[in-house]
N, C-alpha and C positions, 0 to 999 in steps of 0.2 A: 841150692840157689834160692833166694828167697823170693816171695810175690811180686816183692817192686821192680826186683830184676827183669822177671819176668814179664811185666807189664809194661819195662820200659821196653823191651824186646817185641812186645808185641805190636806196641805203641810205631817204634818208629817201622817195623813192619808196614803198620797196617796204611801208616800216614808220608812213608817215603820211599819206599821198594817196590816198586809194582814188580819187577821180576819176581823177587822174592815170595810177597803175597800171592802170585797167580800159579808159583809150586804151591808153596807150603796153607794160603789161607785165603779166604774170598779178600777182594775191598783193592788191595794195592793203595797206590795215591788217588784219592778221594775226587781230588780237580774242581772242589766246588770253589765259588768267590772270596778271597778273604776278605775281612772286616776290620780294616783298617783302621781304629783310635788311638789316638795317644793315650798312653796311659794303660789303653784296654787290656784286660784279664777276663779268662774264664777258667773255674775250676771242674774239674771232673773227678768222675769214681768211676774206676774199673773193676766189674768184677771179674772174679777167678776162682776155682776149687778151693784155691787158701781163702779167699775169702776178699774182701776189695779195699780196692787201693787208691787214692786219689794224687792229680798228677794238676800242673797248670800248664797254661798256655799264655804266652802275654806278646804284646805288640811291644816291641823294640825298635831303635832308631834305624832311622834311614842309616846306609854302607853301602861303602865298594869295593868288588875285588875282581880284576883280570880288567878295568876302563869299562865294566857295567856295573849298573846301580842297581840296587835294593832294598828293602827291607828286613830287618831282621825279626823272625821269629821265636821264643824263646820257650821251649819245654823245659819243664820243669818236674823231677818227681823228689820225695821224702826216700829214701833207704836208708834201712834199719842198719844200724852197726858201719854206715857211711858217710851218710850226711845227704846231703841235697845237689843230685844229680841233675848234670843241665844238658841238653843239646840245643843249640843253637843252631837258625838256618839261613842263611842272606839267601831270600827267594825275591828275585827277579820277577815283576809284573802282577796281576790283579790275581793266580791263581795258585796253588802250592800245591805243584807237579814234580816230578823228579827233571825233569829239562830245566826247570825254573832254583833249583835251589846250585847258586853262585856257590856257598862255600857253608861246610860243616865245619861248627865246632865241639870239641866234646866235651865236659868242664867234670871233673870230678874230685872232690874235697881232698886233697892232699898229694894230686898229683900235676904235673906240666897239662895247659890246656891244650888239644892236638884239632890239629883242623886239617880238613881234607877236603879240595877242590872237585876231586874226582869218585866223593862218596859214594854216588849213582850212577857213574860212568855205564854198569851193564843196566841200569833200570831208567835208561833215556827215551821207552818209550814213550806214546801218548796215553793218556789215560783212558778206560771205560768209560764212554758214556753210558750215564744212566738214564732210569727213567723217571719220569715227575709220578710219582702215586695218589698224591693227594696236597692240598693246599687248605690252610686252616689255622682256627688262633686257640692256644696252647697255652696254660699257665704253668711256668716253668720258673722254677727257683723263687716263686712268689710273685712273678710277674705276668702278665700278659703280652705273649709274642703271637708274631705271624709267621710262622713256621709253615714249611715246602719239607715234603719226604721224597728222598729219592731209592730208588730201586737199583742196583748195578748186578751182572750177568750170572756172576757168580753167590745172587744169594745175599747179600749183604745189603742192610736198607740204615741211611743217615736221614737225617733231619735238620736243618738247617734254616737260620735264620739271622736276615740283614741286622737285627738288636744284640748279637752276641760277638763281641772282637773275639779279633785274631781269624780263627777258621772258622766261625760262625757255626760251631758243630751245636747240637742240641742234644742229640742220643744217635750213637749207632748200636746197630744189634749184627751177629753174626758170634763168629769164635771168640772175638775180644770186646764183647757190648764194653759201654760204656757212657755217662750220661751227665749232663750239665747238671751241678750243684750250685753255683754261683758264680756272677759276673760283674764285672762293672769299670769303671775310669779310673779308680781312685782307691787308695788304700792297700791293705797289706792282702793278696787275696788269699793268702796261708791261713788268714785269721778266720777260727773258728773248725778249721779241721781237722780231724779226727785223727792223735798219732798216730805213726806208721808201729 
């Protein structure tokens, strides 16, 4: 199975399964605020044994499904001998919880997109709160943010800041770290990244 597999595997592990995450790996669904822009992107690199892998996140149009409303989320990864892997999430309200995500969609380069209502059906719990560790301004991707660390139970510590759409992540560390590369409103946010 190759890296990007894996990292998407870990990915929506670490950012949609709290069941799953609280077997198999710290973190679960994260529960911090999302960051809401049109247009907004942020790119990340995960690393791994094979070695790292960059993935995006973007802000998608409002949607509904079941007579509630959302937003859609849209991950994005590169796989090798694939093409460009997408999951898609219509999450209901300010936070991206497994209660919150209305409806999955899977998209993968040459096959029917499948979507599933009831993705997290067993991962409906509430999330870990964490703890606040530290508050503080961080240059990140060339910029200067106001970045907040938080701490969750199991070990796992994020970073987080109101400048970055989508999920406003900045770096988590644990089994699947991974860390903002670049962000912004506008433009191709593939552009400039390192092929898979």
């Amino acid at each position: 199975m190759s890296r990007a597999w894996v990292v998407m595997g870990a990915l929506l592990c670490l950012l949609a399964s709290p069941v799953r995450a609280q077997e198999s790996a710290p973190g679960g669904m994260l529960g911090l605020p999302l960051v809401v822009r049109e247009g907004g992107w942020a790119r990340y690199v995960a690393e791994s044994s094979d070695g790292p892998t960059q993935f995006v996140v973007r802000v998608g149009a409002p949607g509904k499904h079941g007579g509630r409303s959302g937003r859609w989320l849209l991950l994005e990864i590169e796989v090798p001998s694939t093409g460009r892997v997408a999951l898609h999430f219509l999450v209901e309200g300010e936070r991206f919880t497994a209660d919150k995500v209305l409806l999955l969609r899977v998209l993968v380069p040459g096959q029917t997109p499948r979507e599933s209502s009831d993705a997290f059906a067993d991962a409906k719990q509430p999330p870990r709160q964490p703890r606040v560790l530290r508050r503080g301004t961080e240059t990140v991707a060339g910029r200067k943010l106001e970045v907040t660390e938080y701490s969750y139970p199991e070990g796992l510590t994020a970073e987080w800041s109101a400048s970055v759409p989508a999920l406003g992540l900045v770096r988590v560390s644990g089994p699947q770290p991974f860390q903002l590369v670049a962000f912004g409103t506008r433009g191709d946010p593939w552009k400039g990244a390192a092929a898979p």
